[in-house]
PATOR-243488 format. One line per field, with one value per residue (C-alpha): x, y, z. Coordinates in pm, 1 decimal. Layout:
u <- X,... .
v <- Y,... .
w <- Z,... .
//
This chain:
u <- 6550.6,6813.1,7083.4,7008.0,7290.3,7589.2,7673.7,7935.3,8259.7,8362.2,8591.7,8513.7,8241.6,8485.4,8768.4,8480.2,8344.5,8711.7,8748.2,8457.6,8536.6,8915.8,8770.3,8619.4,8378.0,8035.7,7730.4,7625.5,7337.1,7640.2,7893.3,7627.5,7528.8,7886.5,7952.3,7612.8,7695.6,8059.3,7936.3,7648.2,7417.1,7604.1,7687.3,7526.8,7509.7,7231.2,7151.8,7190.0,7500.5,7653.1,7591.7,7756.3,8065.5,8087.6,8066.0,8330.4,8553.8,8547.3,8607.5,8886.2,9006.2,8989.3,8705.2,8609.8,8283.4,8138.4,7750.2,7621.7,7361.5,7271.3,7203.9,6883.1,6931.5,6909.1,7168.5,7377.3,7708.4,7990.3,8275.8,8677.4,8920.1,9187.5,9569.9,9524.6,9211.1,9419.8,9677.3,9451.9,9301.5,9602.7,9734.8,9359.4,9329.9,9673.7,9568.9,9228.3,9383.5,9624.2,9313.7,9113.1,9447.9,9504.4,9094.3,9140.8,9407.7,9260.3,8905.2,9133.1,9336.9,9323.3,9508.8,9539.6,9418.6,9049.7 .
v <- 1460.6,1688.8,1519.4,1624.3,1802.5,1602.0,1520.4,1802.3,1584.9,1664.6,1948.5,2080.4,2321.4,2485.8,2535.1,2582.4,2881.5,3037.1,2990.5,3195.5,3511.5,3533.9,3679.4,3971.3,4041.0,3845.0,3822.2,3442.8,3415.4,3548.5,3271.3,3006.4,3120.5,3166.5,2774.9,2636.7,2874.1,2735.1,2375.4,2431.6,2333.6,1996.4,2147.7,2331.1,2438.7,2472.5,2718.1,2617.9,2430.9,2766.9,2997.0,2761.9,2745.2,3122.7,3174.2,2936.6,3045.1,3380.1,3284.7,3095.6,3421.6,3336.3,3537.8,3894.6,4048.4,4374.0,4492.0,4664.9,4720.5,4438.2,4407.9,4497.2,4760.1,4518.9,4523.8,4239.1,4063.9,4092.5,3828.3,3863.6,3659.7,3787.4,3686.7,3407.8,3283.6,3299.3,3103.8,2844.8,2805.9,2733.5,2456.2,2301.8,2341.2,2120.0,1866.1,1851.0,1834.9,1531.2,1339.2,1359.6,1247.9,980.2,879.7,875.9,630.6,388.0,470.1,486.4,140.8,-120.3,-350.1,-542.8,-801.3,-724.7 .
w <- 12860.9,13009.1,13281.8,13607.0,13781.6,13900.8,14289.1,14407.7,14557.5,14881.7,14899.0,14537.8,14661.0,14811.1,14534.7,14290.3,14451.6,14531.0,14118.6,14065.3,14331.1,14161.1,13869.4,14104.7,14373.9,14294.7,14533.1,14639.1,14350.2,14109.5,14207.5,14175.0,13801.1,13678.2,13838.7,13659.7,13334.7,13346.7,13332.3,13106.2,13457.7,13540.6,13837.6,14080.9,14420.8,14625.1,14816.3,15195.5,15067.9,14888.4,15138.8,15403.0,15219.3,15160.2,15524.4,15585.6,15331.6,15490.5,15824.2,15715.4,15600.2,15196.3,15113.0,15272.2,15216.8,15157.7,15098.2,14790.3,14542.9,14291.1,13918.7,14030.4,14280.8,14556.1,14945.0,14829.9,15020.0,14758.1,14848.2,14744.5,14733.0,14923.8,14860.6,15147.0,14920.2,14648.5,14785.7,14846.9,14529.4,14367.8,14666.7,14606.0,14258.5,14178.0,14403.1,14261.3,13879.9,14040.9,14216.9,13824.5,13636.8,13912.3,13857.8,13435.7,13496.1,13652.6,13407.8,13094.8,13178.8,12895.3,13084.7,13407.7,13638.0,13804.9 .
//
């Protein structure tokens, strides 16, 4: 039987779906298939959750939107980054790679009192 999807941390929604727009504009469905393809489905985000953030995000001013057609011919919002976004992900993305190598320290010790 297949895992079911992991719990999304607080605050990773966020970085994870800045990731995905900085490798070019994507529509909401996109970003959440390149997160689940990315992480072979262990994470995913659903979609009241997603479409949340990306409104957010682009109020914040880290994402900016435009419409156009789909894969499938369809009026889809296609979100940037924008430098600001950018900017962002990398401040959130090093203190996101410090809070996992500051977890695997404490999962990885061999010693110590309890």
């Amino acid at each position: 039987m297949a895992d079911s999807p992991l719990e999304l941390l607080q605050g990773t929604v966020d970085v994870l779906i800045l990731k995905a727009s900085s490798w070019g504009p994507a529509h909401g469905f996109g970003i959440s298939k390149w997160i689940r393809e990315r992480t072979d489905g262990a994470l995913g985000l659903q979609d009241a959750a997603l479409y949340q953030a990306l409104h957010r995000l682009e109020q914040k001013g880290w994402l900016e939107s435009d419409w156009g057609p789909s894969e499938n011919n369809r009026r889809a919002k296609f979100y940037s980054l924008t430098t600001a976004g950018r900017a962002e992900l990398r401040h959130r993305t090093g203190r996101l790679r410090r809070y996992v190598a500051a977890v695997f320290e404490v999962l990885d010790a061999r010693t110590g009192a309890v």
